[in-house]
Residue frames as a rotation matrix with the C-alpha (Angstrom) as fourth column:
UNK 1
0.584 0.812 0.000 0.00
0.812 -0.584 0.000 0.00
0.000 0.000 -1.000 0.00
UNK 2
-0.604 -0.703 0.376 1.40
0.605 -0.711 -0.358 3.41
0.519 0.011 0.855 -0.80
UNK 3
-0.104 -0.076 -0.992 0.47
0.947 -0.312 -0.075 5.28
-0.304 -0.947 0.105 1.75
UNK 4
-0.579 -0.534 -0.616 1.96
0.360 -0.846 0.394 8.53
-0.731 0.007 0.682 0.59
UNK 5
-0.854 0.380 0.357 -1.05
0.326 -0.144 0.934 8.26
0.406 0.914 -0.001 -2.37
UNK 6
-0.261 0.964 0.045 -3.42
0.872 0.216 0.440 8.14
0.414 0.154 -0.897 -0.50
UNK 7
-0.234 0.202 0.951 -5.46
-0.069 -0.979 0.191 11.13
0.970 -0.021 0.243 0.96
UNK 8
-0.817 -0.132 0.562 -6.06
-0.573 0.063 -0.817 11.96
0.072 -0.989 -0.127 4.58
UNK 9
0.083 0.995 0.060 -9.69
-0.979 0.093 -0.181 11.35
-0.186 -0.044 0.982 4.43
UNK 10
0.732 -0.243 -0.637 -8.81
-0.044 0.916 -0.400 7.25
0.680 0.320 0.660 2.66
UNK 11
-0.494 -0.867 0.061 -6.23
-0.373 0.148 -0.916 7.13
0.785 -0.475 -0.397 5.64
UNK 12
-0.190 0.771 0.607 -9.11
-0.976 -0.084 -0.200 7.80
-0.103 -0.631 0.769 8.25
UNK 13
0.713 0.695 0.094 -11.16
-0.697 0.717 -0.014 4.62
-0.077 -0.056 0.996 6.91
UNK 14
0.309 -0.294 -0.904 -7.96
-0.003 0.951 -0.310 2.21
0.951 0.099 0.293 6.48
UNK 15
-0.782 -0.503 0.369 -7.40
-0.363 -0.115 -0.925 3.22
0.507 -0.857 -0.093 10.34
UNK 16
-0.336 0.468 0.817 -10.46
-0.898 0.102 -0.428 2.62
-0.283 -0.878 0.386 10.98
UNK 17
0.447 0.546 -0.709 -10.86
-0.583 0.779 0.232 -0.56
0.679 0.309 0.666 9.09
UNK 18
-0.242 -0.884 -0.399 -7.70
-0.077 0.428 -0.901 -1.88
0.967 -0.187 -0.172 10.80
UNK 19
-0.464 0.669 0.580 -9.54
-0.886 -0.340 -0.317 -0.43
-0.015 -0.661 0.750 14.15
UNK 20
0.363 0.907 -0.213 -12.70
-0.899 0.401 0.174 -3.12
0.244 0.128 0.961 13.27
UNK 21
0.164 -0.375 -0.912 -10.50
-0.390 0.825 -0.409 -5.76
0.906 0.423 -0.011 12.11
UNK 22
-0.740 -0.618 0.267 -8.26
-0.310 -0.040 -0.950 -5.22
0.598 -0.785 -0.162 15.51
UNK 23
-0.451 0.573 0.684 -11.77
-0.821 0.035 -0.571 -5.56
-0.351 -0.819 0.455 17.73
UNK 24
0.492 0.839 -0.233 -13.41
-0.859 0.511 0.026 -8.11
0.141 0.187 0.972 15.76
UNK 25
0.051 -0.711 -0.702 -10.30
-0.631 0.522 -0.574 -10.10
0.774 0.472 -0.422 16.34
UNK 26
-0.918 -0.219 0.331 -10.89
-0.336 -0.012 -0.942 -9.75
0.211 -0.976 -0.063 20.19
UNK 27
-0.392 0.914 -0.103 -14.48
0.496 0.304 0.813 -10.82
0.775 0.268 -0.573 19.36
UNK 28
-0.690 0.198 -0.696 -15.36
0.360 -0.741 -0.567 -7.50
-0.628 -0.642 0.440 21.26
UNK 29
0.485 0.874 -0.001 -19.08
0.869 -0.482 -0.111 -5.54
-0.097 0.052 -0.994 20.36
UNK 30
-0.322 -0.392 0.862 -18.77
0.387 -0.885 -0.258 -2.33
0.864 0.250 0.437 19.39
UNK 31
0.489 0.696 0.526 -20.98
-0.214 -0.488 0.846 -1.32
0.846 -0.526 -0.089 22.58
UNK 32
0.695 -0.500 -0.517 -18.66
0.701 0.314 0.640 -3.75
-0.158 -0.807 0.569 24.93
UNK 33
-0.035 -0.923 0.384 -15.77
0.924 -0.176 -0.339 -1.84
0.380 0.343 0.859 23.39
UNK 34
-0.178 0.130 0.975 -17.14
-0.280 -0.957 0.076 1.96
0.943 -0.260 0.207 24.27
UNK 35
0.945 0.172 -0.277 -18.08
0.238 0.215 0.947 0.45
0.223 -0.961 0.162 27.58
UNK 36
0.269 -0.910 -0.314 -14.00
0.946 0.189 0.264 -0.76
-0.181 -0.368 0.912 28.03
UNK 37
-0.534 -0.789 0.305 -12.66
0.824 -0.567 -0.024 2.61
0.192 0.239 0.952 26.39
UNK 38
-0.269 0.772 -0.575 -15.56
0.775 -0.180 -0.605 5.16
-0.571 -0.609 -0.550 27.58
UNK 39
-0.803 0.212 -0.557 -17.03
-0.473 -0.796 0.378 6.39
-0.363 0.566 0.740 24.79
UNK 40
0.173 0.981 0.093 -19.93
-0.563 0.176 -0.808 6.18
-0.808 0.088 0.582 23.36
UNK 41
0.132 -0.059 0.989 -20.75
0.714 0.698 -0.054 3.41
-0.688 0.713 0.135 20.40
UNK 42
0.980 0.186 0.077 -21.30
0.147 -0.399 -0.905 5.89
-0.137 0.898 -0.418 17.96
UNK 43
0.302 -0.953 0.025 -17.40
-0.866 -0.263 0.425 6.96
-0.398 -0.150 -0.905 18.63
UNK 44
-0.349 -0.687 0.637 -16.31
-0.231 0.722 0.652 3.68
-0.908 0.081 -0.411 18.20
UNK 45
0.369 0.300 0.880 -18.49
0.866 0.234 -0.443 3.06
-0.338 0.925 -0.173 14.48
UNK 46
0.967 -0.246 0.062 -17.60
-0.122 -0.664 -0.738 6.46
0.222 0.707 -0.672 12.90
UNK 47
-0.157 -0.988 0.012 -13.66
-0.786 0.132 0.604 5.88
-0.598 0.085 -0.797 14.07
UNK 48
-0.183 -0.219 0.958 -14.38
0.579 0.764 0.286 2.12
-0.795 0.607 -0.013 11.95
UNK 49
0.814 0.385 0.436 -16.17
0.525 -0.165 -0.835 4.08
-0.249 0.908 -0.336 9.26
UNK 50
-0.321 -0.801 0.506 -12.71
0.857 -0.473 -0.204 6.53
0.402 0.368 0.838 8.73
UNK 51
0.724 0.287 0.627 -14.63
0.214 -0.958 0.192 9.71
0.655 -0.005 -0.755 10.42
UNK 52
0.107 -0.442 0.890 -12.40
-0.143 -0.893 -0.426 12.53
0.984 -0.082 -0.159 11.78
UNK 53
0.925 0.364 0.106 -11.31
0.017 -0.318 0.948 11.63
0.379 -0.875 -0.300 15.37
UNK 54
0.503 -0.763 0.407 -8.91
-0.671 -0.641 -0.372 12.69
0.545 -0.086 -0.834 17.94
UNK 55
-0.307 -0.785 -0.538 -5.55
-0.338 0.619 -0.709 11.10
0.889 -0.036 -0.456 18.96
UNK 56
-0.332 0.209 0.920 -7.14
-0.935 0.054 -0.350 11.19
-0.123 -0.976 0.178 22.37
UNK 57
0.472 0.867 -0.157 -9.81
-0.831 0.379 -0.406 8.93
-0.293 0.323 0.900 21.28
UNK 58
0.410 -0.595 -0.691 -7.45
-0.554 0.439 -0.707 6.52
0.724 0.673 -0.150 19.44
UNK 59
-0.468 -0.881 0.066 -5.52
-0.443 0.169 -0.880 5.93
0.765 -0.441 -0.469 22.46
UNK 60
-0.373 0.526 0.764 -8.71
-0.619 0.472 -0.627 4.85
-0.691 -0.708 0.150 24.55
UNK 61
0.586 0.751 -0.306 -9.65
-0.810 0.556 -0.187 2.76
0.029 0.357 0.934 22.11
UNK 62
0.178 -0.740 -0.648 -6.25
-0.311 0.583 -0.751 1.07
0.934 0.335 -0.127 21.87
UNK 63
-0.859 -0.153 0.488 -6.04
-0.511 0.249 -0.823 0.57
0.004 -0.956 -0.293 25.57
UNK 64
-0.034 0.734 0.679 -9.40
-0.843 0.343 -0.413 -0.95
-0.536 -0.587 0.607 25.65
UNK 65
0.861 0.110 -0.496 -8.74
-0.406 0.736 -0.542 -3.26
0.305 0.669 0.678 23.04
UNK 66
0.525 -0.762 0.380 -5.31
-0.065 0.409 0.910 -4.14
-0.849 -0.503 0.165 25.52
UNK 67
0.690 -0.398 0.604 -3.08
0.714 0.509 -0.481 -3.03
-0.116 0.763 0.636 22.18
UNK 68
0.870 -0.265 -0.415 -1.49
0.082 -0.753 0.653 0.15
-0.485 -0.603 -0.633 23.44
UNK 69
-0.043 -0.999 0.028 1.89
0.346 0.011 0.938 -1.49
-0.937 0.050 0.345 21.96
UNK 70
0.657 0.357 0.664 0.56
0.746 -0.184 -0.640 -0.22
-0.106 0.916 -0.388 18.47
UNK 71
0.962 0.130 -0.240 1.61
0.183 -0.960 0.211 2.86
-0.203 -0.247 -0.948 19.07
UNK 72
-0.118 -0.965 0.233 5.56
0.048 0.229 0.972 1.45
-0.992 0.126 0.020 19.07
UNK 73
-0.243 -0.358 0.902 4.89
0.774 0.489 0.402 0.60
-0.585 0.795 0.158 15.88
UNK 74
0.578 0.789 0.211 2.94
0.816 -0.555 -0.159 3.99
-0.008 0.264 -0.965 14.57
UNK 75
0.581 -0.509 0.635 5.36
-0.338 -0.861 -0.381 6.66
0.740 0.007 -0.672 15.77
UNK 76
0.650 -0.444 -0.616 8.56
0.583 0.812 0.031 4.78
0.486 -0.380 0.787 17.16
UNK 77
0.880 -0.394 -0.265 10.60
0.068 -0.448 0.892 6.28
-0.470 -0.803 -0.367 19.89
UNK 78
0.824 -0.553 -0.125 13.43
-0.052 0.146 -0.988 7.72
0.564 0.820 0.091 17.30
UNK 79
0.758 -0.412 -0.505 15.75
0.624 0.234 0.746 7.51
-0.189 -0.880 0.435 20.15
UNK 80
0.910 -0.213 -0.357 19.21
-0.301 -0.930 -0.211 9.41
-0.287 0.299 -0.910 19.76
UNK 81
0.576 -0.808 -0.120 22.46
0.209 0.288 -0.934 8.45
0.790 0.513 0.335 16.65
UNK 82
0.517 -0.793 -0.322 25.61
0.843 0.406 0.352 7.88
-0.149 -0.454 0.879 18.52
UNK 83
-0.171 -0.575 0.800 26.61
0.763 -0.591 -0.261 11.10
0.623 0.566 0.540 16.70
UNK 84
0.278 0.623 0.732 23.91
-0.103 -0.738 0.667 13.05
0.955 -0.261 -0.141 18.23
UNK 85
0.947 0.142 -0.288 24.65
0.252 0.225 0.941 11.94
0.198 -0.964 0.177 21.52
UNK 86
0.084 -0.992 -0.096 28.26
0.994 0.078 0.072 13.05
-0.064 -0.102 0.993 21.07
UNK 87
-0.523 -0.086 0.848 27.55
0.476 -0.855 0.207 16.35
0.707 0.512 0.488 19.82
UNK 88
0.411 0.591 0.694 24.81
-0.135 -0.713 0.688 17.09
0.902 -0.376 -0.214 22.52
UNK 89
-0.594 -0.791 -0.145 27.66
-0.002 0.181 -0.983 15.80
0.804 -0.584 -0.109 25.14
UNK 90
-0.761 0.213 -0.613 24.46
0.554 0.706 -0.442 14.29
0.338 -0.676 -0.655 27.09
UNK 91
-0.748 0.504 -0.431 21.98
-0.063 -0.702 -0.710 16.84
-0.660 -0.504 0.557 26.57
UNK 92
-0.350 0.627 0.696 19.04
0.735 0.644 -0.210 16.15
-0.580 0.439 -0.686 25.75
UNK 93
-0.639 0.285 0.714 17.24
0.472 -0.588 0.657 18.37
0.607 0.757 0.241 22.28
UNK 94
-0.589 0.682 -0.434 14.70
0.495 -0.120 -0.861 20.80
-0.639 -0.721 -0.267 23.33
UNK 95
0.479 0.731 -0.486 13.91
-0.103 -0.503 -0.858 22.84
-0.872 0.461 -0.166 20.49
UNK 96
0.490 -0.314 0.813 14.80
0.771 0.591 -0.236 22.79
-0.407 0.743 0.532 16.80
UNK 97
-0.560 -0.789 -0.254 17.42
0.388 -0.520 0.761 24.87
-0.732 0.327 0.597 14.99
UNK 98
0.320 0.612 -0.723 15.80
-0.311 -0.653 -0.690 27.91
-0.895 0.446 -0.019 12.95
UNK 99
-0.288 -0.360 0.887 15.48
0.760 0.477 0.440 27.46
-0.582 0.802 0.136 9.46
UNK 100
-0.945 -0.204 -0.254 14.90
-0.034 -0.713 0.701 29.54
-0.324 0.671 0.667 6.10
UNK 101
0.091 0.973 -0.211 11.80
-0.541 -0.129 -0.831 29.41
-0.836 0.190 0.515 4.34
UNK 102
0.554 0.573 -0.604 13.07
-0.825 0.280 -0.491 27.54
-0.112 0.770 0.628 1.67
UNK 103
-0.724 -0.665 0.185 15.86
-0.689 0.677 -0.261 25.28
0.049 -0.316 -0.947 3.61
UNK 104
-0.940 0.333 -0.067 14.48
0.335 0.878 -0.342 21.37
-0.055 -0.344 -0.937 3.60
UNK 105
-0.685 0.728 0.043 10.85
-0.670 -0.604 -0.431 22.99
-0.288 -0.324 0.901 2.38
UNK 106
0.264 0.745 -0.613 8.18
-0.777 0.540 0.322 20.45
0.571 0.391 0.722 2.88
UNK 107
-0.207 -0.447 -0.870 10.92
0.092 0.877 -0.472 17.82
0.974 -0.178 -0.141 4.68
UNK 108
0.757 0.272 0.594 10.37
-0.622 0.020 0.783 16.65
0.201 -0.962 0.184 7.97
UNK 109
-0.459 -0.875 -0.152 13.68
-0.589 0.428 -0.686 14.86
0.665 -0.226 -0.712 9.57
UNK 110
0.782 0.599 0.175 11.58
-0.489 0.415 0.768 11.89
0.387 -0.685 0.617 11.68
């Protein structure tokens, strides 16, 4: 799957198919599921259907579905390069280094 084709909106619904899949695997109700993650059913069908919700929301659903470790895999801890850790001589980043307006425009260093 490219990914990088697809729009936000066609992200939404393969999160939230993946979402369904993930509970129907646990043979969990959508109603048991908003019970475990306290939200209401609708919440938990419009996140399967791909509608608009917040990271908050995500994260109770993944705890109630006891899958939390998802997350590792979503947006891994990028830890810090042997280099980096020389250069910041054990300090830790706090903010990023100003840029131009058209230095690295569009790039994101993850």
């Amino acid at each position: 799957m490219n990914i990088y084709g697809m729009s936000d909106r066609a992200i939404l619904r393969e999160m939230g198919r993946r979402l369904k899949r993930k509970r129907l695997e646990k043979n969990i109700s959508q109603e048991k599921l908003a019970e475990l993650a306290g939200l209401n059913r609708t919440t938990i069908g419009e996140a399967e259907r791909g509608t608009p919700f917040g990271v908050l929301t995500l994260v109770q659903i993944l705890r109630a579905l006891n899958a939390l470790e998802e997350i590792d895999s979503f947006l891994p801890d990028p830890g810090v390069s042997p280099l980096q850790l020389a250069k910041m001589k054990g300090k830790e980043r706090r903010r990023a280094s100003p840029q131009t307006a058209d230095a690295n425009k569009g790039d994101i260093d993850w």
